[in-house]
N, C-alpha and C positions, 0 to 999 in steps of 0.2 A: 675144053681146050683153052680160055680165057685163063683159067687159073693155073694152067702150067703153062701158058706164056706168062703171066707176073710172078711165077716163080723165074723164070730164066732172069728175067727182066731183074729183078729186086736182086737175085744173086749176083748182076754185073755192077747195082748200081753198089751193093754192100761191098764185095770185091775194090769199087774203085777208090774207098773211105782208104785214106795211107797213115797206116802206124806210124810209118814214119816224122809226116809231116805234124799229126797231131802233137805225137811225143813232143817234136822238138820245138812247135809250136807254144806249147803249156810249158814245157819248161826252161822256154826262152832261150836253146841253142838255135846253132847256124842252119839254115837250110841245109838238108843232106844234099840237092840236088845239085849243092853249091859246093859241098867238101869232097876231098878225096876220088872216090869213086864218079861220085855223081850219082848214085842209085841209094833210092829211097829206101833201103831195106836194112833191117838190122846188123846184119856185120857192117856195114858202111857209118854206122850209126856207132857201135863197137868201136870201130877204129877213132870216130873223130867227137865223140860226145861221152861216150864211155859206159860198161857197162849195164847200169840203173836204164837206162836211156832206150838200150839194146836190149832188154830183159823185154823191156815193157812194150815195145815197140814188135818184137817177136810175139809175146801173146796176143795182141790183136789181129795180125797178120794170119797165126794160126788161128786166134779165134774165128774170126769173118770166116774162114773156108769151112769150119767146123757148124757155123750156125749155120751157113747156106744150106748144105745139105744136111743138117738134121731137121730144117723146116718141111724141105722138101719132101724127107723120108716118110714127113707125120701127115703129108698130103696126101703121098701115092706110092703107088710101090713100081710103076713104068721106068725102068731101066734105062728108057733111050731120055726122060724126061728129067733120071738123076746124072746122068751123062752130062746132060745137055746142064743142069746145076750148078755140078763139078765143076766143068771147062767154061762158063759163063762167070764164077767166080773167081775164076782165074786168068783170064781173061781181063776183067776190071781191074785186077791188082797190076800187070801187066799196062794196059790201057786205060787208065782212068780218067772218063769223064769231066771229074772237080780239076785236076791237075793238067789240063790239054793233053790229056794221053800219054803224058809219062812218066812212065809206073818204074814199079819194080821189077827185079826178076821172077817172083813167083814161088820159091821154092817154099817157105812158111805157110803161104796161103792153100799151095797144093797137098801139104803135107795137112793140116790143120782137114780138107775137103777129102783127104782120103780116108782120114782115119776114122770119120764119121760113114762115107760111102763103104770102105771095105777095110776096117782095123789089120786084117794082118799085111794088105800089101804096103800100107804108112810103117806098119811097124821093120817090114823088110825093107826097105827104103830107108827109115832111120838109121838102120842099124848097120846097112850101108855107108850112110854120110859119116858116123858116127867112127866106123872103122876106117874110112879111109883117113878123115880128117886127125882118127890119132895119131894112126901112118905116118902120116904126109905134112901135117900142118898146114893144108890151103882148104878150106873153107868152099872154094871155083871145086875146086878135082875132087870135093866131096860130093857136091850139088850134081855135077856133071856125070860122074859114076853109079849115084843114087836113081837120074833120072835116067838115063840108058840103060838102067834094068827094071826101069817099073813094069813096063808094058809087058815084060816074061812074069814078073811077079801077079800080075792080073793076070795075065795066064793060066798061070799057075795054081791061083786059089781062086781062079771066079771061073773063067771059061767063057765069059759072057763077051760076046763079040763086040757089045757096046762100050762097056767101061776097056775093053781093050783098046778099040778106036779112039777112043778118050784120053787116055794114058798112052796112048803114043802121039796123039795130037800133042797135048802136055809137054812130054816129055822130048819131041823134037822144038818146041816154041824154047822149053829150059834150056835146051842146050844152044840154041839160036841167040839167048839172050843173054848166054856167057861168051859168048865171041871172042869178043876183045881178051877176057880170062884164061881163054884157050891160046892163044895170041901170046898174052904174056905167060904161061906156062911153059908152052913151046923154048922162047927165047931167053925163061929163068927170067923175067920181071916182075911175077906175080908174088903178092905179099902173101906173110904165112899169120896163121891166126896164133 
């Protein structure tokens, strides 16, 4: 029990490591928490530091979620204790530690943690954001669409009551932490990618 509690533990403190701030740290842009958005997350970083910035700042974000749980998986194979990984790692990036708790939104991180936990529900979720975002151009109503069908997608391909509870834990926190997104979509405020 000791070593899947420093599993949970170690995935919230990897989780609370910010692509973002690093990025923009090392390469000497403005704090993201200070431009635009406010949110440490790579479209925000997109928008106001540019591309290079946003590449690199998205592979860590999915990286972290992906190392979480591929540590985990080499540990154990307890379901409730990759759950508990997953949402721990996402969680951090959310709530981070180093940063007084103010994280990103989560979608890279959880994307990066699924695809390691269960590859096809990341890849239907991608493929999701992916369609909506050609659609539509808003980046929020891809995230937001992507995470309101995960929990059918772990449904779908697992069955497993845990990663379901998981992914709808998730996936109401994602949509929680697009608000204001939702807000400005509603009223035609929300910027397109």
């Amino acid at each position: 029990m000791l070593i899947e509690s420093l599993l949970i533990i170690c995935a919230y403190l990897l989780g609370s490591i910010s692509g973002a701030m690093i990025v923009c740290r090392v390469m000497k842009l403005p704090d993201p928490r200070l431009q635009g958005s406010g949110n440490p997350g790579a479209t925000n970083v997109l928008r106001h530091s540019g591309k290079k910035a946003a590449i690199i700042t998205l592979f860590i974000d999915v990286f972290k979620g992906l190392i979480a749980v591929l540590v985990a998986k080499w540990i154990t194979t307890d379901v409730m204790i990759l759950a508990s990984v997953t949402l721990a790692v996402f969680l951090g990036h959310l709530y981070p530690i180093f940063y007084n708790f103010r994280g990103g939104k989560g979608v890279a991180t959880a994307l990066g943690a699924l695809m390691m936990l269960v590859w096809p529900v990341a890849l239907a979720a991608l493929a999701t954001w992916l369609i909506i975002t050609i659609w539509f151009r808003y980046s929020s109503l891809a995230a937001i669409s992507a995470a309101a069908l995960t929990p059918a997608y772990m449904f779908w391909f697992t069955g497993v009551l845990e990663y379901i509870i998981m992914s709808a834990v998730i996936s109401s926190l994602l949509i929680w932490r697009h608000r204001s997104n939702i807000h400005n979509l509603l009223v035609g405020k929300e910027d397109k990618i």
